[in-house]
ZADREN-881183 format. One record per atom (N, C-alpha, C): residue number from 1; residue in one letter; chain; atom name; y, x, z. Coordinates in steps of 0.001 Angstrom, whole numbers, plus 500000, padded with zeros to 6 digits. Example, Ala and Ser with C-alpha at 12.3 -4.5 7.8 and 13.67 -1.06 7.14 Angstrom:
% residues 2
node seq: 1 | type: A | mol: A | atom: N | v: 494310 | u: 513190 | w: 507800
node seq: 1 | type: A | mol: A | atom: CA | v: 495500 | u: 512300 | w: 507800
node seq: 1 | type: A | mol: A | atom: C | v: 496700 | u: 513200 | w: 507800
node seq: 2 | type: S | mol: A | atom: N | v: 497750 | u: 512850 | w: 507080
node seq: 2 | type: S | mol: A | atom: CA | v: 498940 | u: 513670 | w: 507140
node seq: 2 | type: S | mol: A | atom: C | v: 500030 | u: 512900 | w: 507870
//
This chain:
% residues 106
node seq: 1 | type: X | mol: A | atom: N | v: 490083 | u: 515402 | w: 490498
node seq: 1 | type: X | mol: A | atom: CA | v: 489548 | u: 515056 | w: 489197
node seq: 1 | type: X | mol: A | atom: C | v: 490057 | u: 513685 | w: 488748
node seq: 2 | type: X | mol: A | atom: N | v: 490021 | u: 512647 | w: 489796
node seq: 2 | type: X | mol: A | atom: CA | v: 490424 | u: 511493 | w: 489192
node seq: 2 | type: X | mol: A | atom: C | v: 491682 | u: 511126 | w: 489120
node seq: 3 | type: X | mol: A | atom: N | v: 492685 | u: 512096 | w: 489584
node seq: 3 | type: X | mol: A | atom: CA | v: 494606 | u: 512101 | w: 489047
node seq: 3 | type: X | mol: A | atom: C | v: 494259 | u: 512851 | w: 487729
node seq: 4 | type: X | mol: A | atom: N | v: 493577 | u: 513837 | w: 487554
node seq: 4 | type: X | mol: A | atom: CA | v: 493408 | u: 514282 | w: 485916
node seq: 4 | type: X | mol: A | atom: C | v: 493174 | u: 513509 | w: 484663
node seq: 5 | type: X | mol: A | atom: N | v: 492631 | u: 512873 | w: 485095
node seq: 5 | type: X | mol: A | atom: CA | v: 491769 | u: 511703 | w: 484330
node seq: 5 | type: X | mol: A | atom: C | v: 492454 | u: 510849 | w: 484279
node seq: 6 | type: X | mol: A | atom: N | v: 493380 | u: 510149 | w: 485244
node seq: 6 | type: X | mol: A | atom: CA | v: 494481 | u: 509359 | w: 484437
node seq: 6 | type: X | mol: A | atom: C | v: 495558 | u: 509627 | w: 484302
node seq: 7 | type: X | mol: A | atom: N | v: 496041 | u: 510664 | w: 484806
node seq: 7 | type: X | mol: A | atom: CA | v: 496976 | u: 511557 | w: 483809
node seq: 7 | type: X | mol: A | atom: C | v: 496980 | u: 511433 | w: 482485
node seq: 8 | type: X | mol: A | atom: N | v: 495533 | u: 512110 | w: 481941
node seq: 8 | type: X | mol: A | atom: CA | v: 495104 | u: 512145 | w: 480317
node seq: 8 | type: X | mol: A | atom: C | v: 494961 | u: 510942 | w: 480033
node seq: 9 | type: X | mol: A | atom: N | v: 495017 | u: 509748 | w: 480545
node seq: 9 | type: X | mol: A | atom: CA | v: 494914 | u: 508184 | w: 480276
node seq: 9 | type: X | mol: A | atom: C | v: 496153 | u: 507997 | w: 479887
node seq: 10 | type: X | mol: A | atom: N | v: 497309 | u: 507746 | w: 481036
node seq: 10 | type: X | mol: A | atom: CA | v: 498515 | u: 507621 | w: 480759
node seq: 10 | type: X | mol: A | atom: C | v: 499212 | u: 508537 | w: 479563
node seq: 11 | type: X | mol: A | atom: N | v: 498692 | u: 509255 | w: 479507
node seq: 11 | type: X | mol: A | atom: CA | v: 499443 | u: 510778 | w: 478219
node seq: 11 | type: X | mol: A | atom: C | v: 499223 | u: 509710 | w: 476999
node seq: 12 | type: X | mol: A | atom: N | v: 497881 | u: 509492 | w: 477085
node seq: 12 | type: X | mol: A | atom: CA | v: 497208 | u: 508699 | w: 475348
node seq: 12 | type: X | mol: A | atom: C | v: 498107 | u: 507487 | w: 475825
node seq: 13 | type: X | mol: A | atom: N | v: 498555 | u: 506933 | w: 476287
node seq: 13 | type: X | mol: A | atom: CA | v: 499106 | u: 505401 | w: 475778
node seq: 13 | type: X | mol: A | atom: C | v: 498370 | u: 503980 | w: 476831
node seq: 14 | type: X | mol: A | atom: N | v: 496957 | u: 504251 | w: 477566
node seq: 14 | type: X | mol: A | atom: CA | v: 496649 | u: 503263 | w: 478172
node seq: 14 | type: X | mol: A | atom: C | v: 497052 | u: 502677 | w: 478868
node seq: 15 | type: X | mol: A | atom: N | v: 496803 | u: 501307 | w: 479131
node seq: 15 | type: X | mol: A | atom: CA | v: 497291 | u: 500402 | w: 480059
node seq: 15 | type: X | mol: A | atom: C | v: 496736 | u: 500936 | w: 481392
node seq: 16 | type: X | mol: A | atom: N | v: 496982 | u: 500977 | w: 482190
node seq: 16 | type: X | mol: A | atom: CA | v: 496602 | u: 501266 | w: 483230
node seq: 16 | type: X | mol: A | atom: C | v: 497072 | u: 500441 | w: 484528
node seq: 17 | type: X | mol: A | atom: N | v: 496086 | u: 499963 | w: 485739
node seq: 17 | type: X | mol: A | atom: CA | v: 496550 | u: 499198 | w: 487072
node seq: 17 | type: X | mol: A | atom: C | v: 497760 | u: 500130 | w: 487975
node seq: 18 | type: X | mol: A | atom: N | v: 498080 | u: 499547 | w: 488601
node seq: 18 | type: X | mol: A | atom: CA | v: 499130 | u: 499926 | w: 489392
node seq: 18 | type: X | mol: A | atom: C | v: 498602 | u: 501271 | w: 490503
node seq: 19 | type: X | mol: A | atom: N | v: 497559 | u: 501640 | w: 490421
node seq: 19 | type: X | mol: A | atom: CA | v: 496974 | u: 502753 | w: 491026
node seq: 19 | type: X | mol: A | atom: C | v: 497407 | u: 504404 | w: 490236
node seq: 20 | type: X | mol: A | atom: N | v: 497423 | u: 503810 | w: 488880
node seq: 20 | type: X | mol: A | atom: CA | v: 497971 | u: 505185 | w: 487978
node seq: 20 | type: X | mol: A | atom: C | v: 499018 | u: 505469 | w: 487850
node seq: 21 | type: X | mol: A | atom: N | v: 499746 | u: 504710 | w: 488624
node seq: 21 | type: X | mol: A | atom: CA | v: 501660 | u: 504495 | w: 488199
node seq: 21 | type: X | mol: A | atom: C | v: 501899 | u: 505479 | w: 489592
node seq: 22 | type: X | mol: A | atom: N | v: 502837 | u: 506475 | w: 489172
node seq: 22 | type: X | mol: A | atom: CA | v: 503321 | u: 507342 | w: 490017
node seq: 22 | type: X | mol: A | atom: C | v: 503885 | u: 507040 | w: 491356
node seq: 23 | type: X | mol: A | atom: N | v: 503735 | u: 507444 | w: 492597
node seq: 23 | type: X | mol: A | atom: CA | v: 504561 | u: 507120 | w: 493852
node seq: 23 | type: X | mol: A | atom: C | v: 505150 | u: 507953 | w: 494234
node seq: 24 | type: X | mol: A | atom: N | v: 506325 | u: 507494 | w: 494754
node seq: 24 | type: X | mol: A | atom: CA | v: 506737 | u: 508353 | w: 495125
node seq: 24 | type: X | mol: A | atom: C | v: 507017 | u: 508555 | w: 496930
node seq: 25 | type: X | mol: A | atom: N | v: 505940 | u: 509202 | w: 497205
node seq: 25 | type: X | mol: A | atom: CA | v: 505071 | u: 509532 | w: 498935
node seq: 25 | type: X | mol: A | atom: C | v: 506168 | u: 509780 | w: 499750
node seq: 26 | type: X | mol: A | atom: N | v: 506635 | u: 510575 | w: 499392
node seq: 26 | type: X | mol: A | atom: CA | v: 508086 | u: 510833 | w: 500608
node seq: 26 | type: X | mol: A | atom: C | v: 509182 | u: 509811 | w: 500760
node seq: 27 | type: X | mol: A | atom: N | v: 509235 | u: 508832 | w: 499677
node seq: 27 | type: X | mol: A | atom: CA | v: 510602 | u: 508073 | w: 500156
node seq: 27 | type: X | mol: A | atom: C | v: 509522 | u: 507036 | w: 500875
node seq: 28 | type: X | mol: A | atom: N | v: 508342 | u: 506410 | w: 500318
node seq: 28 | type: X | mol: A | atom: CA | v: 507507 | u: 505560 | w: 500945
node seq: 28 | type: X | mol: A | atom: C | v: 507569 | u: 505515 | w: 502425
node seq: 29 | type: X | mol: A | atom: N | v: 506704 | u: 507425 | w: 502692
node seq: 29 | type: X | mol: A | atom: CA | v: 506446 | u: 507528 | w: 504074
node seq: 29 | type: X | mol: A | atom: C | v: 507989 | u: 507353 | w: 504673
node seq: 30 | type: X | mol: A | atom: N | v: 509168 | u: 507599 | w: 504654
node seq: 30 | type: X | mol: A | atom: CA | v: 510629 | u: 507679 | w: 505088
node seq: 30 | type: X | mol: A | atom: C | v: 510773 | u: 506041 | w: 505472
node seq: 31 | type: X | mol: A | atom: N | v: 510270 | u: 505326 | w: 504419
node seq: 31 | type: X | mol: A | atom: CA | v: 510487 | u: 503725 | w: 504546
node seq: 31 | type: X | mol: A | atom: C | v: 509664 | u: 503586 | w: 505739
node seq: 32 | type: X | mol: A | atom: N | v: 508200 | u: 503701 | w: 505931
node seq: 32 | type: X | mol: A | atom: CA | v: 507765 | u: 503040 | w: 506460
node seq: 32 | type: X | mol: A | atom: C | v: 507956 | u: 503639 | w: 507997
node seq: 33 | type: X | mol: A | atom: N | v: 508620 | u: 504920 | w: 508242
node seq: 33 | type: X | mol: A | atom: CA | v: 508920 | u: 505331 | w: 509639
node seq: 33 | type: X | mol: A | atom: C | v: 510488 | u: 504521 | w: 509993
node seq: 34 | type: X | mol: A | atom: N | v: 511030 | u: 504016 | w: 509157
node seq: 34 | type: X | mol: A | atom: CA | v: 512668 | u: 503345 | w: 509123
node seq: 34 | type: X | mol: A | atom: C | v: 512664 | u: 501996 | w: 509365
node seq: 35 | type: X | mol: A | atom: N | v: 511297 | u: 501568 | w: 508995
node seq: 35 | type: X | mol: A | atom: CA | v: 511021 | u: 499883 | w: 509200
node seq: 35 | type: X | mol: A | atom: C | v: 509705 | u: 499653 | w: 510105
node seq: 36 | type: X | mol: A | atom: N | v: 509533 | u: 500921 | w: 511046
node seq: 36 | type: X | mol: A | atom: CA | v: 508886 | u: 500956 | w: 512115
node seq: 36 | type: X | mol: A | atom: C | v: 507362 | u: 500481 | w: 511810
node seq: 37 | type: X | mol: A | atom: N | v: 507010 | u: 501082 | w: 510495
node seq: 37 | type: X | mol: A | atom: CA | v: 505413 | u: 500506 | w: 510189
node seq: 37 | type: X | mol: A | atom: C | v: 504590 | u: 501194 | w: 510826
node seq: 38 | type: X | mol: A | atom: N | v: 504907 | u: 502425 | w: 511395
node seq: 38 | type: X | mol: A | atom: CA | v: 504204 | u: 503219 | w: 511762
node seq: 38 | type: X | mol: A | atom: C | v: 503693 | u: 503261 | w: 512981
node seq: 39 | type: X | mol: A | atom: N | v: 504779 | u: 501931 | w: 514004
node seq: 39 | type: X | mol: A | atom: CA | v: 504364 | u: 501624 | w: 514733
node seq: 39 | type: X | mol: A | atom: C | v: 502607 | u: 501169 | w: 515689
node seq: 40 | type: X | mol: A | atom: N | v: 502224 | u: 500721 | w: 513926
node seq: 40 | type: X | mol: A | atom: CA | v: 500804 | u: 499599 | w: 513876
node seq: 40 | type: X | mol: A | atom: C | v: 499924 | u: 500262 | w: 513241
node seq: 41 | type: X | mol: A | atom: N | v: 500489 | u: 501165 | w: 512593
node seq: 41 | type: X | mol: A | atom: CA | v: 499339 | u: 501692 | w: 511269
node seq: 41 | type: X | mol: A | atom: C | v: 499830 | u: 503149 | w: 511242
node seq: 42 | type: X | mol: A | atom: N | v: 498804 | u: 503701 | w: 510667
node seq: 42 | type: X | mol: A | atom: CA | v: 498658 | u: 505357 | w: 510623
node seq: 42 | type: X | mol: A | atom: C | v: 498188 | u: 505667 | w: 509540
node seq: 43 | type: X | mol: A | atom: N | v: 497867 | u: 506588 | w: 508706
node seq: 43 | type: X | mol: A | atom: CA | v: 497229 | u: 506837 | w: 507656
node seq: 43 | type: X | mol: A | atom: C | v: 495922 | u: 506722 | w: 507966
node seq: 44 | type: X | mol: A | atom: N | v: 495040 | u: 507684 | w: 508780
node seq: 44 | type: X | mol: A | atom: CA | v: 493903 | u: 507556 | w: 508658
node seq: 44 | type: X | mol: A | atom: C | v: 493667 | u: 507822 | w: 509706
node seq: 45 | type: X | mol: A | atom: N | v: 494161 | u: 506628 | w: 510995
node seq: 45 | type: X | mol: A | atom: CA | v: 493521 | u: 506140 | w: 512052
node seq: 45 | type: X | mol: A | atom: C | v: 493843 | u: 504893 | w: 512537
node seq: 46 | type: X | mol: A | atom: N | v: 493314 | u: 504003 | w: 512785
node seq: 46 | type: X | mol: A | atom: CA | v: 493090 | u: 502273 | w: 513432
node seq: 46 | type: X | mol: A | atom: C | v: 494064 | u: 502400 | w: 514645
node seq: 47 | type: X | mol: A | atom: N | v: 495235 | u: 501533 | w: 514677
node seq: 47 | type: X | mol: A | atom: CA | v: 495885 | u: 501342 | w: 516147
node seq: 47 | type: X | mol: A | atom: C | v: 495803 | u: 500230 | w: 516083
node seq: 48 | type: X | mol: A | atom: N | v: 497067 | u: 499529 | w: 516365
node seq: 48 | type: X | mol: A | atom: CA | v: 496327 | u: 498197 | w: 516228
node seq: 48 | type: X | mol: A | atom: C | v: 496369 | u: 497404 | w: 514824
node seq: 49 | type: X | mol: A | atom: N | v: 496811 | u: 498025 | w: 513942
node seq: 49 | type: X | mol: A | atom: CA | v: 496732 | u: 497442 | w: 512479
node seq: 49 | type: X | mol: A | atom: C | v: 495672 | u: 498641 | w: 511878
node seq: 50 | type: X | mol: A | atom: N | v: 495048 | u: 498288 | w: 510727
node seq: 50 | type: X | mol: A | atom: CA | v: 494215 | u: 499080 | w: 509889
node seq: 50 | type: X | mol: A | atom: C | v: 495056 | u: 500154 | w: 509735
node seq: 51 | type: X | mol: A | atom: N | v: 494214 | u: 501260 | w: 509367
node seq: 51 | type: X | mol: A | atom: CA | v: 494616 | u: 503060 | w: 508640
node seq: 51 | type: X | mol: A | atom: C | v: 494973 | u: 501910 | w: 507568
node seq: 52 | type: X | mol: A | atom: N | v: 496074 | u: 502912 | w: 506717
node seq: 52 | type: X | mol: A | atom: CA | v: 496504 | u: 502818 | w: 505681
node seq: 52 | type: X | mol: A | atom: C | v: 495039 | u: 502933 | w: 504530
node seq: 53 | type: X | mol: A | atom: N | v: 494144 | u: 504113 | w: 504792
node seq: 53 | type: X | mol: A | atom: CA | v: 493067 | u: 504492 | w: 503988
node seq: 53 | type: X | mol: A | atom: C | v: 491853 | u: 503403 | w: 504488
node seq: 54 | type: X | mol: A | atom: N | v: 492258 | u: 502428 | w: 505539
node seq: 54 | type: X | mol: A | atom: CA | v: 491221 | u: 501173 | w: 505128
node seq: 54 | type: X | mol: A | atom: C | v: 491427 | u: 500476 | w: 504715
node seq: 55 | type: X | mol: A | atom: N | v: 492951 | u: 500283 | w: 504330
node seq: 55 | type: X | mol: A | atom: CA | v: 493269 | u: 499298 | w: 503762
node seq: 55 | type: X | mol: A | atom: C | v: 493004 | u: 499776 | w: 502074
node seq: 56 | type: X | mol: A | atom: N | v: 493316 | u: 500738 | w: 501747
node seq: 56 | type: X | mol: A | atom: CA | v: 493593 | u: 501020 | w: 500259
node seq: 56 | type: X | mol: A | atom: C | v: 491991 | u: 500904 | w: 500198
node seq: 57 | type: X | mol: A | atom: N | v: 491124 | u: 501385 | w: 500734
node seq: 57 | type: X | mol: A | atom: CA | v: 489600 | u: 501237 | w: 500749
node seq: 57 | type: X | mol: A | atom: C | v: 489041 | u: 499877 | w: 500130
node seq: 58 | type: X | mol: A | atom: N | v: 489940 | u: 499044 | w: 500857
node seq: 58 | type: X | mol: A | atom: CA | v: 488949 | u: 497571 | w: 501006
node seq: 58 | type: X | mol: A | atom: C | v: 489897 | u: 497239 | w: 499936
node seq: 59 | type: X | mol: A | atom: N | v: 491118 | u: 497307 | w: 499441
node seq: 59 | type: X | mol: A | atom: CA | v: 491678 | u: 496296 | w: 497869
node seq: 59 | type: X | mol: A | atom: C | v: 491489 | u: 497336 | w: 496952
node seq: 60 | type: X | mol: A | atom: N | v: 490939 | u: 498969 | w: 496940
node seq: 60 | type: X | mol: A | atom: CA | v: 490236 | u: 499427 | w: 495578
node seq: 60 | type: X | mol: A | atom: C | v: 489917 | u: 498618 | w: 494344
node seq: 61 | type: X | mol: A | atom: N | v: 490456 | u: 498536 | w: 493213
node seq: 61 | type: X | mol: A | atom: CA | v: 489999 | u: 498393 | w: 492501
node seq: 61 | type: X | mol: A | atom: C | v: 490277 | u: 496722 | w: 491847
node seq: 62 | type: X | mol: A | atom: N | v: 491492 | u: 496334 | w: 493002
node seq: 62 | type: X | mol: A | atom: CA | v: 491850 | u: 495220 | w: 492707
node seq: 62 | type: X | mol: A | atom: C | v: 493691 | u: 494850 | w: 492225
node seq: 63 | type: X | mol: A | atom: N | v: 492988 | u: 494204 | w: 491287
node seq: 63 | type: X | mol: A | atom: CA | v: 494439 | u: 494610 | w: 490104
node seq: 63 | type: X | mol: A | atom: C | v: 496059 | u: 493702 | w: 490755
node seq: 64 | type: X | mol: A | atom: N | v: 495524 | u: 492448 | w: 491394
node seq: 64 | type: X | mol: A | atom: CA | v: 496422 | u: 491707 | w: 492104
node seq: 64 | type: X | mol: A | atom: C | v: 496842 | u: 492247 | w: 493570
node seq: 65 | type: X | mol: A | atom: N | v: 496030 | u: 493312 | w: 494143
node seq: 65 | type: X | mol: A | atom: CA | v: 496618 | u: 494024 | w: 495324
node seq: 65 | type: X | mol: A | atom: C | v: 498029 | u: 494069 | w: 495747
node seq: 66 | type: X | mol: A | atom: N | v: 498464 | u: 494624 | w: 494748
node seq: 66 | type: X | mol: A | atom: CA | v: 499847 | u: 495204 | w: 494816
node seq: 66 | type: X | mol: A | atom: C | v: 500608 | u: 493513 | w: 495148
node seq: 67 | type: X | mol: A | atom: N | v: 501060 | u: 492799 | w: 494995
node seq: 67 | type: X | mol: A | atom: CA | v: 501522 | u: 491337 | w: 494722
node seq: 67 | type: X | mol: A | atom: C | v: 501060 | u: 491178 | w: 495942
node seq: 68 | type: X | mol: A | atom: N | v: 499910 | u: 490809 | w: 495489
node seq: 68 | type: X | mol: A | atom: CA | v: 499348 | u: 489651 | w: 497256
node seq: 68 | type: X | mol: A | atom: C | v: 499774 | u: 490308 | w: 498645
node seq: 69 | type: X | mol: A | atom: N | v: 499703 | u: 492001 | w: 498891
node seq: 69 | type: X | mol: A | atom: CA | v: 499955 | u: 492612 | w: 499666
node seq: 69 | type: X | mol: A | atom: C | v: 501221 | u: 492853 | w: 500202
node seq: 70 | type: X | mol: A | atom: N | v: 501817 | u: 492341 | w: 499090
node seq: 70 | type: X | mol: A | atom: CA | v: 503557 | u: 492808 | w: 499137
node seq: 70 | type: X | mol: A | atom: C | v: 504416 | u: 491263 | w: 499672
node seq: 71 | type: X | mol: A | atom: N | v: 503556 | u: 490368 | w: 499262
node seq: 71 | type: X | mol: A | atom: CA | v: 504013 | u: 489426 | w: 500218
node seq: 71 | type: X | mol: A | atom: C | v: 503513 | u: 489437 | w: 501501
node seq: 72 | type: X | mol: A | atom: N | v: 502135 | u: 489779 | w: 502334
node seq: 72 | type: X | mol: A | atom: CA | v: 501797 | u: 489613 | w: 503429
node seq: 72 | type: X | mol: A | atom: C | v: 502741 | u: 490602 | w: 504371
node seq: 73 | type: X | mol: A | atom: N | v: 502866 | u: 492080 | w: 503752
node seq: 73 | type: X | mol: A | atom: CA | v: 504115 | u: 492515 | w: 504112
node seq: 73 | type: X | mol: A | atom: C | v: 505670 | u: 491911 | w: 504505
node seq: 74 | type: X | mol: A | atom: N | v: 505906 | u: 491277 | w: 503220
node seq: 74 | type: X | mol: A | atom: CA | v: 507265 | u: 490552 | w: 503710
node seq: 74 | type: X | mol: A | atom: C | v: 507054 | u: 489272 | w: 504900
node seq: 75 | type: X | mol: A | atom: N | v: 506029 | u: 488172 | w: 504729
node seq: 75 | type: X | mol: A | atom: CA | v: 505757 | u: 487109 | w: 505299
node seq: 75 | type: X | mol: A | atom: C | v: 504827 | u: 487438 | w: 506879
node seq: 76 | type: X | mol: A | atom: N | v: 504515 | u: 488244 | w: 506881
node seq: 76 | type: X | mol: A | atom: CA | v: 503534 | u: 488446 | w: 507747
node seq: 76 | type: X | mol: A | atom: C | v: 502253 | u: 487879 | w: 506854
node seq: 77 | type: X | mol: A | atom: N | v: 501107 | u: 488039 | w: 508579
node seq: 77 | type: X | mol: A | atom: CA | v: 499792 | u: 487390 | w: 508127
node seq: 77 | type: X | mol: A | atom: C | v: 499040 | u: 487741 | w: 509237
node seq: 78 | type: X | mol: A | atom: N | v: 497862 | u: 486721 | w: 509435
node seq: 78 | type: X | mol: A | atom: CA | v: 496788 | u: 486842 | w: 510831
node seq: 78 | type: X | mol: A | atom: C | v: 495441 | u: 486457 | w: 509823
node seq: 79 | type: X | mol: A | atom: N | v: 494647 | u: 487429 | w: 510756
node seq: 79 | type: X | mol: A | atom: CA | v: 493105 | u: 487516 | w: 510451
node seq: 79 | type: X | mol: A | atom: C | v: 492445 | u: 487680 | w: 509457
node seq: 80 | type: X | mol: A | atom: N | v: 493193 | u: 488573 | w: 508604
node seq: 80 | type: X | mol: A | atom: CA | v: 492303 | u: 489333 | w: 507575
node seq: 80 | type: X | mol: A | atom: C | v: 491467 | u: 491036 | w: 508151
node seq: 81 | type: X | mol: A | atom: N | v: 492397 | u: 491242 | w: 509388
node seq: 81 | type: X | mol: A | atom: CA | v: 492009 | u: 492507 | w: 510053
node seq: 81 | type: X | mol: A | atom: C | v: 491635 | u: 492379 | w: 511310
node seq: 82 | type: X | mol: A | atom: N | v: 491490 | u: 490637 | w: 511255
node seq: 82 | type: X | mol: A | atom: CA | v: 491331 | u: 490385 | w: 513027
node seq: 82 | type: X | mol: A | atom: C | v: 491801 | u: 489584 | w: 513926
node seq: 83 | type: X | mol: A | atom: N | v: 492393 | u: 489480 | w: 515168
node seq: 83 | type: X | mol: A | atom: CA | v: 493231 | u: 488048 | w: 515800
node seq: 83 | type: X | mol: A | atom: C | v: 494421 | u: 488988 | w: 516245
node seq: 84 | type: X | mol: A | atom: N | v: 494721 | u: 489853 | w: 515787
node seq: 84 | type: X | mol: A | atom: CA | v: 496137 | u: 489927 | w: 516146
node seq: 84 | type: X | mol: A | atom: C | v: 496888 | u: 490508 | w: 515351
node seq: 85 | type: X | mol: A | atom: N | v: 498226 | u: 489543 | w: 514696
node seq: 85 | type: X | mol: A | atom: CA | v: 499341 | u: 489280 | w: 513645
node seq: 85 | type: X | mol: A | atom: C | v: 499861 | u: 490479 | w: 513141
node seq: 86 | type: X | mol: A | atom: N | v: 499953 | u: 490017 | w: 512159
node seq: 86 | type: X | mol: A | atom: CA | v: 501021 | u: 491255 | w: 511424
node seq: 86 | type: X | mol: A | atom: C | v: 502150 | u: 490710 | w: 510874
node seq: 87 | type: X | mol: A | atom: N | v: 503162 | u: 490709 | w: 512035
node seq: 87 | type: X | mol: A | atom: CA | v: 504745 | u: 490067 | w: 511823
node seq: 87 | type: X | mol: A | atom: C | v: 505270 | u: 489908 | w: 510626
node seq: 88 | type: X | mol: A | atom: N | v: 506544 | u: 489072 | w: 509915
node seq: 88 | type: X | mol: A | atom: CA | v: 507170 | u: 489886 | w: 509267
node seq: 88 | type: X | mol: A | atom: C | v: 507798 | u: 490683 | w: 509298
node seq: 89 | type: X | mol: A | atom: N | v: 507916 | u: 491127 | w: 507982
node seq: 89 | type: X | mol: A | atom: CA | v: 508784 | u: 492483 | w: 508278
node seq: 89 | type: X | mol: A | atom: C | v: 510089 | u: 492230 | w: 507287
node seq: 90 | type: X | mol: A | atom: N | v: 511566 | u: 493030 | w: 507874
node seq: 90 | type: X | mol: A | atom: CA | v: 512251 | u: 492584 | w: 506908
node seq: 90 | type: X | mol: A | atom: C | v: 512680 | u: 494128 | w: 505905
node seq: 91 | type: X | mol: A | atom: N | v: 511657 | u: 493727 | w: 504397
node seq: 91 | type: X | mol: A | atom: CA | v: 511741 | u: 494566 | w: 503930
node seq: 91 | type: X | mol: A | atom: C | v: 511885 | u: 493492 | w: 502928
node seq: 92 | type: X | mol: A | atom: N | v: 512632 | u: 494394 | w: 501578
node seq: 92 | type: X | mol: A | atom: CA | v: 513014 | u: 493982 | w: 500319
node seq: 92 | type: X | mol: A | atom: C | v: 511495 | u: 493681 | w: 499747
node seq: 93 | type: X | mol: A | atom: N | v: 511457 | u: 492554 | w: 498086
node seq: 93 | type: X | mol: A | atom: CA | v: 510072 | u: 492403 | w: 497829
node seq: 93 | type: X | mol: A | atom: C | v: 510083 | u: 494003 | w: 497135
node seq: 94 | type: X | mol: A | atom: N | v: 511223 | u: 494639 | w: 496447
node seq: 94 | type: X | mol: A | atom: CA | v: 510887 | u: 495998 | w: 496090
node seq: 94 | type: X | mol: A | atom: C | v: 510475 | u: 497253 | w: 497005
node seq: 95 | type: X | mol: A | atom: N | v: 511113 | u: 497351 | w: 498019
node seq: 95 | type: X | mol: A | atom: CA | v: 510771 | u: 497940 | w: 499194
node seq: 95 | type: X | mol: A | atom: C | v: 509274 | u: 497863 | w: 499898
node seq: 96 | type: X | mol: A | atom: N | v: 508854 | u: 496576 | w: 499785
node seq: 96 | type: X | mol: A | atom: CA | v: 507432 | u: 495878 | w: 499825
node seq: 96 | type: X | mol: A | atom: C | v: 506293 | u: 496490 | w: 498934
node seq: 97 | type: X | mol: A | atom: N | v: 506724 | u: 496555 | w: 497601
node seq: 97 | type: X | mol: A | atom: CA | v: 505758 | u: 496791 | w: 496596
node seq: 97 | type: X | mol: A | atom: C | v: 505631 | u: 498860 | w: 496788
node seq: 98 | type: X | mol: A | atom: N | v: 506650 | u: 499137 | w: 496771
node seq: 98 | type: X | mol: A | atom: CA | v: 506630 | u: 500230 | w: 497390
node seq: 98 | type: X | mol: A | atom: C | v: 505813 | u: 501056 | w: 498406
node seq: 99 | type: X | mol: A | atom: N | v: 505914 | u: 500424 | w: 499418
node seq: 99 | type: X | mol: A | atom: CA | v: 504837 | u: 500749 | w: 500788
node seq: 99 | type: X | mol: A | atom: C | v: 503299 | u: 500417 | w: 500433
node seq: 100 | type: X | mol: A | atom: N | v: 503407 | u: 498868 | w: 499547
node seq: 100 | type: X | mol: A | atom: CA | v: 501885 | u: 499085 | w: 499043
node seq: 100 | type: X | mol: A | atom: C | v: 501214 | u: 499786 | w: 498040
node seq: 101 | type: X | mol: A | atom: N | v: 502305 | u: 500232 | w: 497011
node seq: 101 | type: X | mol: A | atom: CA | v: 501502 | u: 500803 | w: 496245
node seq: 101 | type: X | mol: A | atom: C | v: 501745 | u: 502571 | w: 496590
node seq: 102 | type: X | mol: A | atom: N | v: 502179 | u: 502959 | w: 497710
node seq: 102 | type: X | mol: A | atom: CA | v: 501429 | u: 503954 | w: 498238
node seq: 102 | type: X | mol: A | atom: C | v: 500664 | u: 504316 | w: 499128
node seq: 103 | type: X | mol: A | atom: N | v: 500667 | u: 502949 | w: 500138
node seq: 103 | type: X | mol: A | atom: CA | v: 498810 | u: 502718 | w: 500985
node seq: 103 | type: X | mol: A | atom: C | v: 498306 | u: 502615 | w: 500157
node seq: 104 | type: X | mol: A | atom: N | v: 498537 | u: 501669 | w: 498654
node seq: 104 | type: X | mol: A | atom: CA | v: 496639 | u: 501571 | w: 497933
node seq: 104 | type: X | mol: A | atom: C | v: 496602 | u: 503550 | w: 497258
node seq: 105 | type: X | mol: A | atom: N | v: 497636 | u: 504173 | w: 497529
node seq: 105 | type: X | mol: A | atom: CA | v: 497123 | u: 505098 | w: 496683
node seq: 105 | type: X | mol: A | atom: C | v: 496577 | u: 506752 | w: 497067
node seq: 106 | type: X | mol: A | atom: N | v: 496160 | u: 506254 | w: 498358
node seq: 106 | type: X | mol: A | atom: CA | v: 495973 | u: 507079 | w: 499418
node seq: 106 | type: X | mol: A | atom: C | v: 494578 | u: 506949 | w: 499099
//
């Protein structure tokens, strides 16, 4: 119901957050098995990095997600999920925005 609904959003002309903007899931998931994300994270189970679906859970609804996320991706980052790091990674910032805006859209 709620891809319908902004479907018919996007059709009329609205602005819409980066959650309504199309992904495209298969080159994403391809990236993130090629840059070994899958190593840490799973869709929807905890290894030692968050499910993908806790992460999109907990930045729901937040319009700067996409950005802030896409650098912690490139730069790394410690202790937003806990005491142990999330390296960098060497991914493009487009490649970056990519992977996040199809964890947030899970």
């Amino acid at each position: 119901m709620k891809k319908v609904v902004l479907s018919c959003l996007v059709a009329l002309g609205f602005g819409l957050s980066f959650q309504a903007q199309a992904v495209d899931a298969e080159k994403a998931q391809a990236l993130a098995q090629a840059k070994n994300c899958l190593a840490c994270h799973k869709i929807d189970i905890k290894i030692v990095g968050p499910s993908y679906k806790q992460v999109a859970e907990k930045y729901k609804g937040d319009a700067s997600a996409v950005d802030s996320l896409a650098k912690k991706v490139i730069k790394g980052t410690s202790g937003t999920w806990g005491n142990i790091p999330m390296p960098p990674n060497p991914v493009t910032a487009d490649e970056a925005k990519l992977l996040v805006q199809w964890i947030l859209s899970l």
